[in-house]
N, C-alpha and C positions, 0 to 999 in steps of 0.2 A: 076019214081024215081026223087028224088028233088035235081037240081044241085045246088050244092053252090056257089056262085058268089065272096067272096071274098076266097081268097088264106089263110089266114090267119086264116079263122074259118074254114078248111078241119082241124086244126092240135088239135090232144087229149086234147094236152095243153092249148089249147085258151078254149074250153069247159070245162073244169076242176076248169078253171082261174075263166071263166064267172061264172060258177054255186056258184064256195066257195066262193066269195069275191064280189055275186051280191047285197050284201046291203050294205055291206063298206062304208064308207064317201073315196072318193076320196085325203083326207089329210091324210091318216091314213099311219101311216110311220111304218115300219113293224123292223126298228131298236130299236124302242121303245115302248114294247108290252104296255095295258093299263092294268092298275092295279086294280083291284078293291075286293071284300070282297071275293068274289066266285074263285079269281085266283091269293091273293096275295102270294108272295116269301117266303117261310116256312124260309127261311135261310137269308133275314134280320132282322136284329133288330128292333124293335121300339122302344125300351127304350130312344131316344131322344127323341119322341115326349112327352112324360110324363116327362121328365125331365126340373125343374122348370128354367126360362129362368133367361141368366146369364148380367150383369149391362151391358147397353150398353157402348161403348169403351166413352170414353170424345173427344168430337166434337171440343175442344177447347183444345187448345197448353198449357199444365200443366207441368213447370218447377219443378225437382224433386218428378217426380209421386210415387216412391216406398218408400219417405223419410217421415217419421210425424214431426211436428211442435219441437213436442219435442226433437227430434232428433238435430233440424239445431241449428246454433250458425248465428247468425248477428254478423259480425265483420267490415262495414264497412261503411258510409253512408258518400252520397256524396250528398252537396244541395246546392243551391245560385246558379244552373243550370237552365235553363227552363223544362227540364224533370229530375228530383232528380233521381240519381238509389244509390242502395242498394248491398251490398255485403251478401249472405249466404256460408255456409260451409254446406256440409252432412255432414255423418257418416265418407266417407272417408277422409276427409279433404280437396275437391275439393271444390272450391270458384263458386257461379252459380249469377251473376248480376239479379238483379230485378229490374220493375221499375212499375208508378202505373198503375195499371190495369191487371196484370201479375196472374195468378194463380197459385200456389204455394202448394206443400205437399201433401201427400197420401190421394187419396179422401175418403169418407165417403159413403156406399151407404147404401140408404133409401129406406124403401118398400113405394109404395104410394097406396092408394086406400086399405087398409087390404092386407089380402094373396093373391089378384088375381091376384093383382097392377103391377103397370111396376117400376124394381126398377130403383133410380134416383142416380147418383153420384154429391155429394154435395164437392167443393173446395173451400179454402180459398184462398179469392182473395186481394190485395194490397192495401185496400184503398189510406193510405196515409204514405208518408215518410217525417217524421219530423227528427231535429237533436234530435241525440239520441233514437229511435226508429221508429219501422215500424207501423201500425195501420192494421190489416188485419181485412176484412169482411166474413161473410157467409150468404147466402139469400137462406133460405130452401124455396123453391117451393111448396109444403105440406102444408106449413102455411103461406101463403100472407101475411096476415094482420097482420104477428108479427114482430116487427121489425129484422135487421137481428143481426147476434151475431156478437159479435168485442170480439177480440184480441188483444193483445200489445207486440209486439215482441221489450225487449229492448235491445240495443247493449251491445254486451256480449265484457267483458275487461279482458282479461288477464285467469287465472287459474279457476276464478269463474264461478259458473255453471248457466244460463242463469234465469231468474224470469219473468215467464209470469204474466199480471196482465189483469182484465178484467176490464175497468171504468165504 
């Protein structure tokens, strides 16, 4: 009869252990079973994974995200400063300082590359503050080689309703 020398393999469980789990990768963590086509969860969903991916978040600090251009009033510009800043109003009548370089209003998002594309969100950004209006840029990504678009935010006076102009 063949004596067993360690203590540890006399026991059912260490032979049970050894035989189920003799080809295992030694990383395999038994908290988190592996998933594959033969044994996936009947009771999650996948509908995310087909679900068309949503604009990534803006990487960069956009003053009045939820508001459109149309929306703001310019009521106030301040220049003969070394950094000129700008007064806007929303919808609600809160006052938000601009200055140049600042991005500004509800962005735009663009499919890029057709339907498979990553979409891009496109903001107007501050070019330049002169007396009497703002000048705002947009630099579409999609089309390098076109110039970018301009805007003219002029300061809105009193009752009148604001008049974008494009030059």
């Amino acid at each position: 009869m063949e004596q067993k020398n360690n203590a540890d393999e006399s026991d059912d469980g260490y032979l049970f252990h050894k035989f189920f789990f003799q080809g295992m990768d030694s990383s395999f963590d038994q908290r988190r079973p592996v998933v594959s086509f033969q044994n996936r969860d009947p009771f999650r969903s996948y509908a995310k994974a087909f679900k068309a991916q949503a604009a990534a978040p803006a990487q960069r600090r956009v003053l009045l995200p939820s508001t459109s251009l149309d929306e703001m009033n310019l009521i106030a510009i301040v220049t003969g400063i070394a950094t000129p800043r700008a007064m806007l109003t929303d919808t609600a009548k809160v006052g938000h300082v601009i200055r140049r370089g600042d991005y500004i209003g509800r962005p735009e998002v663009v499919q890029t590359g057709g339907s498979e594309g990553m979409p891009v969100t496109l903001n107007w950004r501050v070019d330049r503050i002169r007396p009497g209006s703002v000048v705002l840029t947009r630099e579409d990504p999609t089309a390098p080689d076109k110039p970018p678009l301009t805007r003219v935010m002029p300061l809105h006076e009193g009752g009148e309703a604001p008049q974008f102009t494009t030059p």
